[in-house]
C-alpha positions in Angstrom: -256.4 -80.7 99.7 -259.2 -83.7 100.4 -257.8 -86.6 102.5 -259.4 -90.2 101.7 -259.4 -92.1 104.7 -256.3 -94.2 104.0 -254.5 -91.3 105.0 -253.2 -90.4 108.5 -254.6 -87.8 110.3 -253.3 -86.4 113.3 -255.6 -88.5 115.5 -257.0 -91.2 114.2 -255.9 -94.4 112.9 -257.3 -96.3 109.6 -260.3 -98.2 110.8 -258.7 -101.8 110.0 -256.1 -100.7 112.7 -258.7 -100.3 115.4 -260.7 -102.7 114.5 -257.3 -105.2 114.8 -257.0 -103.5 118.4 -259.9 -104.3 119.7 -259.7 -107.9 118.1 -256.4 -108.5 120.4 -258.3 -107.0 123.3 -261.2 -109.3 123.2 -259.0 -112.3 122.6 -257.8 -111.5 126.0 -260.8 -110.9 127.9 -261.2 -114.1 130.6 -264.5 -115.7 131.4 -266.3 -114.0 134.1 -263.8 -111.1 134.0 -264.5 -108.1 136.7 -265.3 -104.4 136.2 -261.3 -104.1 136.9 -259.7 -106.2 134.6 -262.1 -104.9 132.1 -261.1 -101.5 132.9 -257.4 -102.4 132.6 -257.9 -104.2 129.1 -259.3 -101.4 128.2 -256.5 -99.3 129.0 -254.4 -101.6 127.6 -255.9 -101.2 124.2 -256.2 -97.7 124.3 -252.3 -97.5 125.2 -251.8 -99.6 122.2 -253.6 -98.1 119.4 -251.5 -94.7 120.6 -247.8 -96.5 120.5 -248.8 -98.0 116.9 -250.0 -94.6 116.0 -247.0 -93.2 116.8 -244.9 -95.3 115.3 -246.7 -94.8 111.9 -246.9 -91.5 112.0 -243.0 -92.0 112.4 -242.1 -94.6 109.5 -244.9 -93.5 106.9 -246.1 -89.8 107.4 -244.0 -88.9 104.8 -244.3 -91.1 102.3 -248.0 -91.6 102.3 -248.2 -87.4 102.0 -246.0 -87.7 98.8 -247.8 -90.9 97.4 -251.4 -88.9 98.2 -250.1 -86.2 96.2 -249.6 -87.8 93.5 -252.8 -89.2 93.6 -254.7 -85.7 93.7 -252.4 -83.7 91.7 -251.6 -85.9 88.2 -254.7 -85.4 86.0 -253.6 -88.1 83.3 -255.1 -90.7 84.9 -257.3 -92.5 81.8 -259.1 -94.2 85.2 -258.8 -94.6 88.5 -257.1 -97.9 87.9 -253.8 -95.9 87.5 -254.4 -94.7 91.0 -255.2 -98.2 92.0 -252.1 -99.6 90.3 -249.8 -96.9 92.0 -251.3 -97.1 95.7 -251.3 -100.9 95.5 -247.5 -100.6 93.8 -246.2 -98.1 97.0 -248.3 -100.3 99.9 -246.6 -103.8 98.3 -243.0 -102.1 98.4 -243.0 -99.5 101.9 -245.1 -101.1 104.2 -245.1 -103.6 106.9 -247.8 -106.6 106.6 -250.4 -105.9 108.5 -250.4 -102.1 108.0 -250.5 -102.9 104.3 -253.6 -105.2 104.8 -255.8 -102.5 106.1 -254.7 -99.5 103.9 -254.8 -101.8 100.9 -258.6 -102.0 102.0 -258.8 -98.3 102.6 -257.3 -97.8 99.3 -259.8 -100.0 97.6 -262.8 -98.6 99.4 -262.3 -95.2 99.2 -261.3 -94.5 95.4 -264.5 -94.9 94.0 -265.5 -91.6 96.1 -262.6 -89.8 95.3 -262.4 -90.8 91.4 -266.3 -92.4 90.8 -267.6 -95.7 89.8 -264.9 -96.9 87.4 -265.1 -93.9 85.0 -263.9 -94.1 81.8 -263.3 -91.2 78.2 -264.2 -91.6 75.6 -260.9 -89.8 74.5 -258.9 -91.5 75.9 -256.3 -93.7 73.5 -255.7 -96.3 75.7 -257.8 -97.8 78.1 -256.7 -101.4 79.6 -258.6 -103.0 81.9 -257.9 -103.6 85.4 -258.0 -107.0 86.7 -257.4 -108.0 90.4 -255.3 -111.1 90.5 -254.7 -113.7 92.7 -254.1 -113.5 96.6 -250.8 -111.9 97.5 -250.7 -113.7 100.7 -249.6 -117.1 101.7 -253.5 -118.5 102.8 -255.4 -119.5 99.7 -258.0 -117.3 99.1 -256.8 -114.5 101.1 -258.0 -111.5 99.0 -257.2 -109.0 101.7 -253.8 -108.7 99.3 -255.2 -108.0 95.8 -252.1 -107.8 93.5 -253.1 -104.9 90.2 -251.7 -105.7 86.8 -252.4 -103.4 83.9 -251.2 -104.5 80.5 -249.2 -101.8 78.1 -250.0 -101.0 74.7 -247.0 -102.5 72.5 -244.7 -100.1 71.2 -245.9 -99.3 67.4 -244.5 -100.8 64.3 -241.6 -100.1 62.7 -242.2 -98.4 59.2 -238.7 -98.0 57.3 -239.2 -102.0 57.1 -235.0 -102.2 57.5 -234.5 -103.6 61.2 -232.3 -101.2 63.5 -228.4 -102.4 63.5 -227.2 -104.1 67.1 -224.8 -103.1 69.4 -224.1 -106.3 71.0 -221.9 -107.6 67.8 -219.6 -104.4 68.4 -219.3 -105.0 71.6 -218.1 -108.9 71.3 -215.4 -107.5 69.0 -212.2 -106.6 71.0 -211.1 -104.1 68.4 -214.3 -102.2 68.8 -213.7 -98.4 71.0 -217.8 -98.9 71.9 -217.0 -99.4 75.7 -218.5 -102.5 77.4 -221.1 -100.7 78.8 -222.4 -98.1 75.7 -224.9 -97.4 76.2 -224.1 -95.8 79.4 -224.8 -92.0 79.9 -223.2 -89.7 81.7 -225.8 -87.8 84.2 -224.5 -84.3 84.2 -224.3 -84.7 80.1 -226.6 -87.4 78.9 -224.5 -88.4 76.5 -223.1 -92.3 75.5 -219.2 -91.6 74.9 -217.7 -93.7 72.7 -213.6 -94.3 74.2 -211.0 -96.8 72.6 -210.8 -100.0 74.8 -207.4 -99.5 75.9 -207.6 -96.5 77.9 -211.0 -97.3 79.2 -208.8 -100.3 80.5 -206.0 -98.2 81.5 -208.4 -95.7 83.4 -209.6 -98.8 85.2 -206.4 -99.7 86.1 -205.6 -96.4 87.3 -208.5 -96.7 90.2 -208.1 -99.8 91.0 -204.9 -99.0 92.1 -205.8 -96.6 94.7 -205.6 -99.1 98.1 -207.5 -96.6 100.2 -210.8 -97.8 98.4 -209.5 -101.1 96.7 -208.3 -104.7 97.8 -206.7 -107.5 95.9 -208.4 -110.8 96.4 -207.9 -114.5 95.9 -210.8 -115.5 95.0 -214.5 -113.9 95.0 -216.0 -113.2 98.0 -219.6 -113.8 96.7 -220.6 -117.4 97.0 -219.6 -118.0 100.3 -221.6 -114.0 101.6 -224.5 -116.5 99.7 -224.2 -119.0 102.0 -224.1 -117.3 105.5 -226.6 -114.8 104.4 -229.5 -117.4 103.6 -228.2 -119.8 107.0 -229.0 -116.3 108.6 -232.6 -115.5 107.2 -233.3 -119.1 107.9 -233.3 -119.0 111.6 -235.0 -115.6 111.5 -238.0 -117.5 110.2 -237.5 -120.5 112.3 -237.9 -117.6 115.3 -241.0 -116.5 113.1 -239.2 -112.9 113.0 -239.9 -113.2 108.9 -242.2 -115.1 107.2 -241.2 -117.7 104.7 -242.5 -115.5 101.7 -240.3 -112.5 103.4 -237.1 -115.3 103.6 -237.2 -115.9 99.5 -237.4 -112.4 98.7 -234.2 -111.7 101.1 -232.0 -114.3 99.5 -233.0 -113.2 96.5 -231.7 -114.7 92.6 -230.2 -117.9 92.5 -227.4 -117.8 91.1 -226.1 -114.8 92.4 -225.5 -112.2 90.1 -221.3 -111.1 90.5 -221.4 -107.8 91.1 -219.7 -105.6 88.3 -217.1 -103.1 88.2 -217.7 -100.5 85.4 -217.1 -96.7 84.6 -219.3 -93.5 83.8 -216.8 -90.8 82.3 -216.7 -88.0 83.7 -216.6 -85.6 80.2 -217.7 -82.9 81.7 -214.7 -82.0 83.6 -212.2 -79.8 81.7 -210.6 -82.0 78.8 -206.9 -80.4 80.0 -207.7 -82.2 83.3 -208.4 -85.3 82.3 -205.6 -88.2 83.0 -204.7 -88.6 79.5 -205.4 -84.6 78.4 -208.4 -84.2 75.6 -208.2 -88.4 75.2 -209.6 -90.5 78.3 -211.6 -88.6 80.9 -211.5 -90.0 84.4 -214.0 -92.3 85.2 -216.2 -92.8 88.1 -216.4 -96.1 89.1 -219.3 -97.9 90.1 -219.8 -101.4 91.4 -223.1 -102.7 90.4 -225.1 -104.7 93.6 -227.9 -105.4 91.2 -229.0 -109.3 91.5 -226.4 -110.2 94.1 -226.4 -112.0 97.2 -227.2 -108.8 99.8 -229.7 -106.8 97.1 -233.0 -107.9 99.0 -232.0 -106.7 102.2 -230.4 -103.3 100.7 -233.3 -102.4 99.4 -235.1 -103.4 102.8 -232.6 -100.9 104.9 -233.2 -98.4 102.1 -236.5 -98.0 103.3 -235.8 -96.9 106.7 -232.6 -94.8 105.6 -234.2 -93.2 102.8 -236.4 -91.3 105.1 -233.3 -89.9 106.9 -231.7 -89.4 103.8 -233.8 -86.9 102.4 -233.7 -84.7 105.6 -229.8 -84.0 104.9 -228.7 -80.8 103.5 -227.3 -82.2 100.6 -230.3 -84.5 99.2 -231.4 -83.7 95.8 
């Protein structure tokens, strides 16, 4: 496999890395300074460049190896701007700030070796241009954070001329068995099961009766979590350990979203098993943290667990 030089080798950093290194160094460098300090500095530096190497090599190995092969191996690409897009999409959502600076700039500058000088087929169905947008950081015009959009091509036309029925009426109406959530599938099936409303109630009932999982409350828990989470984030930027732009994203919607409680039947387990035999299948229950108040910094831990995750024996 080629490597491009946004990629990690085994002993050498990208160049926007060094070059920051030796930037700190010289800011440091007194007036006048002697052959020892120099010396020292220099050591300094060099100790560095190998503890942020190290740590890379610890956080983002992986994942830039997986991203890269991506890159090399899918042949679909109508451009390189699909490679753009998805290297700019992974360094905006893995990687630390300044790291992403510098790779971003990698990125940018090595493709058109690796791909050529914006190629384009003439076979090719679709071909949308690729525009670089406006700075992604908070100094106006900063371009070292060029933010890729491509637009889609609109789904086609219908032909039959007669508009596809809804769902959402059915599911308003309280006599309707579509459940509340139809067009869930089950992952070991794929299917959307369609259940009366009463016993997809009564199964929900039935867990939320086990206590060793489940708690009656007063009152939601949600809007006061809101509250202590963003008094939190706050003084972490007023001790400039996030930035302002970091702080937003963290807090995340407001309103916060309620989280909600909902079921995926389990149809696949033998029908004389189920809690009510061949009618209502148990359900696994699922409480959705999309949109609420801790969903920012989920995802944020995610990215340091995943890593760990997929080592375990059980990861699929």
């Amino acid at each position: 496999m080629e490597t491009i030089s946004f990629y990690l080798s085994d002993n050498q950093l990208p160049p926007g890395y060094l070059h920051k290194a030796r930037t700190l160094t010289d800011t440091f460098i007194p007036s006048g300074a002697s052959d020892t300090t120099l010396a020292a500095l220099a050591t300094a530096s060099s100790l560095w460049i190998q503890t942020s190497h190290q740590i890379l090599e610890q956080h983002y190995r992986e994942e830039i190896s997986h991203k890269y092969t991506i890159l090399y191996n899918t042949p679909s690409f109508p451009d390189w701007q699909e490679a753009w897009y998805l290297g700019v999409t992974w360094a905006q959502k893995l990687l630390s700030e300044p790291l992403r600076d510098y790779l971003l700039q990698d990125i940018r500058d090595s493709l058109p070796k690796f791909y050529g000088n914006w190629p384009t087929r003439d076979n090719s169905p679709f071909q949308p241009p690729l525009t670089h947008c406006q700075p992604h950081s908070e100094d106006e015009g900063d371009t070292t954070l060029p933010r890729a959009h491509t637009s889609r091509p609109s789904p086609p036309p219908r032909t039959h001329g007669h508009p596809t029925p809804g769902r959402y009426p059915l599911k308003e109406d309280s006599t309707s068995p579509l459940p509340e959530s139809s067009n869930t599938t089950t992952p070991e099936t794929n299917i959307s099961p369609i259940q009366q409303r009463t016993t997809r109630t009564l199964e929900a009932e039935r867990q939320l009766q086990n206590t060793a999982f489940y708690q009656l409350i007063e009152r939601p828990i949600y809007l006061r979590s809101t509250a202590l989470i963003k008094r939190e984030l706050l003084q972490m930027e007023r001790k400039n350990l996030i930035t302002k732009r970091q702080r937003d994203y963290l807090t995340g919607d407001t309103p916060t979203r309620r989280r909600c409680f909902y079921l995926l039947p389990k149809i696949h387990k033998d029908p004389s098993t189920w809690p009510l035999p061949f009618e209502t299948p148990p359900g696994r229950p699922i409480i959705s943290d999309c949109g609420s108040e801790t969903y920012g910094i989920s995802q944020r831990l995610d990215i340091h667990l995943r890593p760990l995750a997929s080592k375990h024996n059980s990861h699929l």
